[in-house]
C-alpha positions in Angstrom: -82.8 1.2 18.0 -82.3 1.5 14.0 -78.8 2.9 13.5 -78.2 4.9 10.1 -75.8 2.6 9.2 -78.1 -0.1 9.5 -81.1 1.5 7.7 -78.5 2.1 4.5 -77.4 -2.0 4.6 -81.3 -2.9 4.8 -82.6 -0.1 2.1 -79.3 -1.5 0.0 -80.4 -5.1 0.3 -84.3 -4.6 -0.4 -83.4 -2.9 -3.5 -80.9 -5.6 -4.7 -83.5 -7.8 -4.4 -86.6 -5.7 -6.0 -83.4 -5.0 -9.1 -83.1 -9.1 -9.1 -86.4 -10.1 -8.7 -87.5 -7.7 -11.6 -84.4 -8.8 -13.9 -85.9 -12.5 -13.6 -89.0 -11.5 -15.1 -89.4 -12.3 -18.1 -89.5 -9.4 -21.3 -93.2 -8.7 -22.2 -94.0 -8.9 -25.7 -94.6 -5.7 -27.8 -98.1 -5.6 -29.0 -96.6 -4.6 -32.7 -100.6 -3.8 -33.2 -100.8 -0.7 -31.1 -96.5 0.3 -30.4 -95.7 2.8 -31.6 -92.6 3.7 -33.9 -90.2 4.4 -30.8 -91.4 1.0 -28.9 -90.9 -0.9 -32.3 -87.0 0.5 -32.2 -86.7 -1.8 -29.2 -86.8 -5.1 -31.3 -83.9 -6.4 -32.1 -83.2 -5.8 -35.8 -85.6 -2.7 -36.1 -84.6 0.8 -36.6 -86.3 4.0 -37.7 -86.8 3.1 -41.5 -88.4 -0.4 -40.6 -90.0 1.3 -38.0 -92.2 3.2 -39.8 -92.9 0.7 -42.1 -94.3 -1.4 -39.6 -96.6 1.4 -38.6 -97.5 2.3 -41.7 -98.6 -0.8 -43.2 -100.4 -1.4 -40.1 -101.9 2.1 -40.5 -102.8 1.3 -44.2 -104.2 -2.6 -43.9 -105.2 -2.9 -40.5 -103.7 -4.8 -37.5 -101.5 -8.0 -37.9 -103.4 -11.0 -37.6 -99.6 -13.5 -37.0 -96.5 -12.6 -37.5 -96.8 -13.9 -41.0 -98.4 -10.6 -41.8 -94.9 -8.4 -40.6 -93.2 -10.3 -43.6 -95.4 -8.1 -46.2 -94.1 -5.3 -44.7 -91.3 -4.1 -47.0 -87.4 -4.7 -44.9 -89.1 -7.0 -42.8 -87.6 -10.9 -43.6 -87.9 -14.4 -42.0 -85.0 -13.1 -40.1 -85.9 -9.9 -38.6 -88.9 -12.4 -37.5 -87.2 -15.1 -36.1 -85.0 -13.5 -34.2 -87.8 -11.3 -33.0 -89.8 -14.3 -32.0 -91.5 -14.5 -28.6 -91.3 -10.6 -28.7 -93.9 -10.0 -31.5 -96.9 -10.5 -29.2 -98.2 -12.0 -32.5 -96.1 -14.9 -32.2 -98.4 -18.2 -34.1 -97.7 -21.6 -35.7 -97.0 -20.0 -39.1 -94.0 -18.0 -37.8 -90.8 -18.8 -39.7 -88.6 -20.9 -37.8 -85.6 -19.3 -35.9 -82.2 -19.7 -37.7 
């Protein structure tokens, strides 16, 4: 018979291991095509001002085709890409190379 004791030790193991199982994973990349301003604030480098940029020139041009594109988007540099780089989920040969 299950003592409450041992149902707390088994419940606190399966959930360490769910926690590090899920921590392993690795962080999906933000479709910067269809985020919206709040899930662009996640990237490193991007606040409110940049943004709305992002969504804005999307909104006014169309999607992004690489992440070449984000550069034409005013406060976004080479850096703000690179460091950004694998989170994009536009990430392409003509990316500027990480710093």
């Amino acid at each position: 018979m299950m003592t409450a004791k041992y149902l707390r030790r088994l419940l606190a193991a399966l959930t360490t291991a769910v926690v590090l199982a899920f921590s392993a994973l690795p962080a999906l990349a933000l479709d910067v095509n269809t985020a919206t301003a709040e899930e662009l604030q996640t990237l490193t480098g991007i606040g409110p001002q940049k943004a709305e940029a992002i969504v804005a020139y999307r909104e006014k041009n169309g999607p992004f085709k690489s992440t070449a594109g984000l550069l034409e988007v005013p406060g976004i540099g080479p850096a703000t890409v690179a460091k950004n780089r694998g989170q994009w989920g536009l990430d392409d040969p003509a990316s500027p190379p990480s710093e």
